[in-house]
C-alpha positions as CSV (number, residue, x, y, z in Angstrom):
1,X,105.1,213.1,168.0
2,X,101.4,212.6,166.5
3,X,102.9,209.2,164.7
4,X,103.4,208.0,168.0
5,X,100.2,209.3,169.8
6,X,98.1,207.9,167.1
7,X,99.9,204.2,166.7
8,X,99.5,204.1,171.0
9,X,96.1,205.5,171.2
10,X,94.1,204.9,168.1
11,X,94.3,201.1,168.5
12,X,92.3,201.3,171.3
13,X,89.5,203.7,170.2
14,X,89.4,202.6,167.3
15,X,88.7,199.1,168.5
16,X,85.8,200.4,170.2
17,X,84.7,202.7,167.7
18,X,85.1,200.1,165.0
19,X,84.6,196.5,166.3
20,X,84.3,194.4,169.9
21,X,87.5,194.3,171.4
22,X,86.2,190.5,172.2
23,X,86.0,189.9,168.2
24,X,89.3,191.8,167.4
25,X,92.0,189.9,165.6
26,X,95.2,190.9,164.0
27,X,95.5,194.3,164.4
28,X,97.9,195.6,161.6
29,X,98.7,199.4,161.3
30,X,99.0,199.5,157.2
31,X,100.9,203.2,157.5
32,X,101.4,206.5,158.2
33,X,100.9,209.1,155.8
34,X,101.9,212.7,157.3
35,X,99.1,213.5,159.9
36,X,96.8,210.0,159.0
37,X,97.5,206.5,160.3
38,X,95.8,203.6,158.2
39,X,94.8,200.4,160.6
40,X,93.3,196.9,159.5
41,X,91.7,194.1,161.8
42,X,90.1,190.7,161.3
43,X,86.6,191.1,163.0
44,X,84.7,187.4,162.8
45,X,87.4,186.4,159.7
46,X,86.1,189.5,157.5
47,X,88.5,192.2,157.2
48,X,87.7,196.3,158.8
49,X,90.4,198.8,158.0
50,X,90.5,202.4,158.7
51,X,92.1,206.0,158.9
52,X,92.5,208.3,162.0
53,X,93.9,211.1,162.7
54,X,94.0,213.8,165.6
55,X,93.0,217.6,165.4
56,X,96.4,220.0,165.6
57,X,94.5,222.5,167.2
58,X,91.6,222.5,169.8
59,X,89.6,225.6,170.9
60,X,88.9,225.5,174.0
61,X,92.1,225.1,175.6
62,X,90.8,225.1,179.1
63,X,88.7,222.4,178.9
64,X,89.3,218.4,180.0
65,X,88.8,216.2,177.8
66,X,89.3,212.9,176.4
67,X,91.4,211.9,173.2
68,X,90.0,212.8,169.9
69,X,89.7,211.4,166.9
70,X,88.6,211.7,163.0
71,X,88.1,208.0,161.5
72,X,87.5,206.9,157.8
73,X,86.2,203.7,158.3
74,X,85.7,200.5,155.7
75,X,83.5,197.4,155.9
76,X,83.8,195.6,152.7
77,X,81.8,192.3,154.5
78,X,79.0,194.6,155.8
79,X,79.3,197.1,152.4
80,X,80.5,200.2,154.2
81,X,82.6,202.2,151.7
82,X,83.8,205.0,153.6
83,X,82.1,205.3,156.9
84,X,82.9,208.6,158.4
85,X,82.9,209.4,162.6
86,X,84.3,211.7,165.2
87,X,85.0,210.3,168.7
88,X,84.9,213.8,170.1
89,X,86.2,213.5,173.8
90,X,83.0,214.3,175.8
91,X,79.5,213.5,175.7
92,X,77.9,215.7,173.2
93,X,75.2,217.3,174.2
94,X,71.6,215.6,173.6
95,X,69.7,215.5,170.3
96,X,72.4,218.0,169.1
97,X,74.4,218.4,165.7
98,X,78.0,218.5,164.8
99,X,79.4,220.0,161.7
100,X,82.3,219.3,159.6
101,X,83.4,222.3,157.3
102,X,86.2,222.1,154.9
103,X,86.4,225.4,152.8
104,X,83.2,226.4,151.7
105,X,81.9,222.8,152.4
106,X,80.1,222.3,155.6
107,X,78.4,218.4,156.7
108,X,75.7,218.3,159.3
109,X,76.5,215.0,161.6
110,X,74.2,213.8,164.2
111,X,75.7,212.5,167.5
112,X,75.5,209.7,170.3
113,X,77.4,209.9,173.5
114,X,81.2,211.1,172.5
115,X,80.7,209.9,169.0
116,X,79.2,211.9,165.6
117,X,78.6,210.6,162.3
118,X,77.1,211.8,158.9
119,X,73.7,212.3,159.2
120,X,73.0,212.2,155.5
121,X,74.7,208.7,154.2
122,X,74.7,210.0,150.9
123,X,76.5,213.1,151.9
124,X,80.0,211.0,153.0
125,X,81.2,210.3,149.1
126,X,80.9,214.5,149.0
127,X,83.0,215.0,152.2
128,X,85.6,211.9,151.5
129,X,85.9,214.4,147.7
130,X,86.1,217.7,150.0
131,X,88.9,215.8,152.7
132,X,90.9,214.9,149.4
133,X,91.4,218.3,148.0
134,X,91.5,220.3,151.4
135,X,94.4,221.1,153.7
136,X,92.3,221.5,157.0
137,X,89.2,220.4,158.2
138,X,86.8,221.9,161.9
139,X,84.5,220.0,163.5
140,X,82.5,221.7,166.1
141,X,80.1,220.6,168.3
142,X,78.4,221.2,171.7
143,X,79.2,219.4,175.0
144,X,76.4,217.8,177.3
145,X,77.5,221.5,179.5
146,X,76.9,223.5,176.6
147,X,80.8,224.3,175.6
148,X,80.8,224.9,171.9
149,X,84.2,222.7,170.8
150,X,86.0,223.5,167.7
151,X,88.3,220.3,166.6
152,X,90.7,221.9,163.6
153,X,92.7,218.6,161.5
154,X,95.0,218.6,159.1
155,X,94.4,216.8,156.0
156,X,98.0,216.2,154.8
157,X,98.1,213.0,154.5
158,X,94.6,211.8,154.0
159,X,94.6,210.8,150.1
160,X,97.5,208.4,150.5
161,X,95.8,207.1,153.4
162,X,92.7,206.3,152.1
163,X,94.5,204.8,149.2
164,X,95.8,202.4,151.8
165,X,93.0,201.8,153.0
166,X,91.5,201.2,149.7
167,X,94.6,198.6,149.1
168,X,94.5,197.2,152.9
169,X,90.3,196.5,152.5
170,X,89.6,195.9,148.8
């Protein structure tokens, strides 16, 4: 069931997360590897590819939300390796932080609107390294009403996807 979920609804965020739907071209998925779905596009005739995936589990239960999503994300035109971001399903709230934690490994994120990404540049190599050799991965944040989220992902899956990635975006 997530293979389907992600191939109908990650084309769509991910265009928006990724790229202008105006400039998108081609959309490819490259594959699916367990609980992460590799993607490439042709955005102005240079090539983006990424990774997505959705959390298993979401605490709170009781609250609405939007879809949610974990990218990997790779530039090679614009020299973006491994671009990490959460599309988190509600507006985060202002001037707040979002953390990723896998095992003993926990990344600070800063956020805009729905969306998070690593606030310390040199920090996404480390979490890529952390996402390769873990099995699950929680993201929490706050919402602009204060509900404290906590996003738990799978991460079966994600090494073969990034080396499709890696192959789709070389």
């Amino acid at each position: 069931m997530l293979n389907n979920v992600i191939r109908k609804l990650s084309f769509s965020v991910a265009i928006l997360m990724t790229i202008s739907t105006a400039q998108a071209q081609n959309i490819q998925p490259v594959g699916q590897d367990r609980d992460w779905a590799a993607f490439s596009a042709t955005v102005d005739n240079n090539k983006t590819c990424f990774v997505v995936s959705q959390p298993k589990d979401m605490e709170p239960k009781n609250v609405s939300r939007d879809p949610v999503y974990f990218y990997v994300t790779r530039r090679p035109s614009d020299n973006i390796p491994n671009q990490v971001s959460v599309v988190t399903g509600y507006p985060y709230q202002e001037d707040s932080k979002t953390t990723v934690q896998i095992g003993s490994d926990t990344f600070t994120l800063f956020t805009r609107g729905d969306k998070a990404w690593i606030e310390d540049v040199a920090e996404q190599t480390r979490l890529i390294d952390a996402m390769r050799r873990g099995s699950t991965m929680i993201v929490r944040g706050t919402s602009s009403r204060g509900t404290v989220t906590t996003d738990t992902y799978s991460l079966s899956g994600i090494t073969a996807a990034l080396a499709r990635l890696n192959s789709a975006c070389s």
